[in-house]
C-alpha atoms as a printed R data frame, in Angstrom:
   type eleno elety resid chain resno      x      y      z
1  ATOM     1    CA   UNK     A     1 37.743 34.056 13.792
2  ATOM     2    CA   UNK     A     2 37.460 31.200 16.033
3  ATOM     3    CA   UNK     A     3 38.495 32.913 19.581
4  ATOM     4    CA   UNK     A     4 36.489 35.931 18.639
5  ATOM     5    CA   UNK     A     5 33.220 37.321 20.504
6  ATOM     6    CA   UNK     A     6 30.146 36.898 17.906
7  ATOM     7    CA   UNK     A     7 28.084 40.512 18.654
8  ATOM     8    CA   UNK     A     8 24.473 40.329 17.825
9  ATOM     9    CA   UNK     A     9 22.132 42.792 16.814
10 ATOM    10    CA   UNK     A    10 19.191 43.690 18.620
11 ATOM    11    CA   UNK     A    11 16.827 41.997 16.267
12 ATOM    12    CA   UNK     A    12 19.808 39.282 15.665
13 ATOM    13    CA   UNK     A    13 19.304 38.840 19.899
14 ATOM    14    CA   UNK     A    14 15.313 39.013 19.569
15 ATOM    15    CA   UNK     A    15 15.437 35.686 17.495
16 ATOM    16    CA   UNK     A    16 18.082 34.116 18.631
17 ATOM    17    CA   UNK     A    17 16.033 34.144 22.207
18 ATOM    18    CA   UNK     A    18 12.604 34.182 20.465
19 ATOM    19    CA   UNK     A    19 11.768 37.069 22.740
20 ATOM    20    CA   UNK     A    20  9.799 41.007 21.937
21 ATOM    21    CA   UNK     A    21 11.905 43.959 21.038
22 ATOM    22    CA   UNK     A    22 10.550 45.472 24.714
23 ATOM    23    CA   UNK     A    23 11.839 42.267 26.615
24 ATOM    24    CA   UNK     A    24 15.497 42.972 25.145
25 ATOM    25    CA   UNK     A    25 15.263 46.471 26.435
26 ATOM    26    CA   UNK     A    26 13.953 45.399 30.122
27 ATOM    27    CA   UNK     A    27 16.721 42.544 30.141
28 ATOM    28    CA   UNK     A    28 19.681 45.903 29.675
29 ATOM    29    CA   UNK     A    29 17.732 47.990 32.101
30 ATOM    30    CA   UNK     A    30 18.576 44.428 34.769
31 ATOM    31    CA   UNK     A    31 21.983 44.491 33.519
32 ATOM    32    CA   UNK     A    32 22.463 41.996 30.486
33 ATOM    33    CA   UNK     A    33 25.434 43.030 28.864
34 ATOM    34    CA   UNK     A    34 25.665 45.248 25.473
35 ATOM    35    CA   UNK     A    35 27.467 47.545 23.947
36 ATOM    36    CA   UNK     A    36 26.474 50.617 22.406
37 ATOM    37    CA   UNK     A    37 28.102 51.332 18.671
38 ATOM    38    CA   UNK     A    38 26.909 54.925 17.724
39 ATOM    39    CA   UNK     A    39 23.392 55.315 17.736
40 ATOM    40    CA   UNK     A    40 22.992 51.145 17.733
41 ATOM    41    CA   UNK     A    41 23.490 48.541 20.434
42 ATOM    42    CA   UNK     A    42 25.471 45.365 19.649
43 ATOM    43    CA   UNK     A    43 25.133 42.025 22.423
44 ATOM    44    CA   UNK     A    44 28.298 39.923 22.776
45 ATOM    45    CA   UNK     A    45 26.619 36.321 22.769
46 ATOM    46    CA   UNK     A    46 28.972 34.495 25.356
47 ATOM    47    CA   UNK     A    47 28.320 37.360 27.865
48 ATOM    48    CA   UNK     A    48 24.885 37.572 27.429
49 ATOM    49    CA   UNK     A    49 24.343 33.366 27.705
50 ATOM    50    CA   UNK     A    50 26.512 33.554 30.924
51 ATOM    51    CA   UNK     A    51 24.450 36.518 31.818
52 ATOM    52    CA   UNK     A    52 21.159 34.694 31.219
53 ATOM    53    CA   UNK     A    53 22.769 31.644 32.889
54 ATOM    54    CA   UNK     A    54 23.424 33.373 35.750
55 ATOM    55    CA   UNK     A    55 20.186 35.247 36.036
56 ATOM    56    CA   UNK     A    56 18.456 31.415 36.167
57 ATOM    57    CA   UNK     A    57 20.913 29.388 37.661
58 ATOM    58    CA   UNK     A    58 21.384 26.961 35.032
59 ATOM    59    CA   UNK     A    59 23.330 26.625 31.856
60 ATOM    60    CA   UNK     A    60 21.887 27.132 28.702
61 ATOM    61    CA   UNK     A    61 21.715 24.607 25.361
62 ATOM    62    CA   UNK     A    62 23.543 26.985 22.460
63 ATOM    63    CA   UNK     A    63 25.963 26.299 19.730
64 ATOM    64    CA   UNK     A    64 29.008 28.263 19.322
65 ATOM    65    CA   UNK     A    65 27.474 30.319 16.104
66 ATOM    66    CA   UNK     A    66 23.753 29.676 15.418
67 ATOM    67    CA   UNK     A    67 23.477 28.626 12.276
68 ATOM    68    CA   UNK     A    68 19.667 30.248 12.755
69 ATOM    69    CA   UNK     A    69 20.522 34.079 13.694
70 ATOM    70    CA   UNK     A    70 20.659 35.914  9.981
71 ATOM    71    CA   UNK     A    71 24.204 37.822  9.807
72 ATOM    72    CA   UNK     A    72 24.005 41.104  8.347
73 ATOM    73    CA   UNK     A    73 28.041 40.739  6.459
């Protein structure tokens, strides 16, 4: 598992950026990258960093798998 792409949750993605439920939909309408699964959306976590990187300019302090974001397995 170690070259795979971690997807996140939408809650999984509200904690691991400590941000509202609203602010992860705003962030998709300006492009962040997701993926919809059925009726759910799922955030690939080295797309959305380099997506948030971008959007600021600067590179972001993240490990590899948060140890803090709650899986769901």
């Amino acid at each position: 598992m170690e070259n795979q792409e971690m997807y996140l949750s939408t809650g999984q993605l509200m904690d691991f950026l400590d941000i509202p439920r609203g602010t992860v939909y705003r962030l998709m309408g300006k492009g962040m990258p997701n993926l919809r699964v059925g009726s759910v959306h799922r955030f690939p976590m080295k797309e959305v960093v380099g997506w948030l990187e971008k959007q600021r300019g600067n590179i972001l302090n993240i490990r590899e798998t948060p140890e803090h974001i709650p899986t769901t397995a």
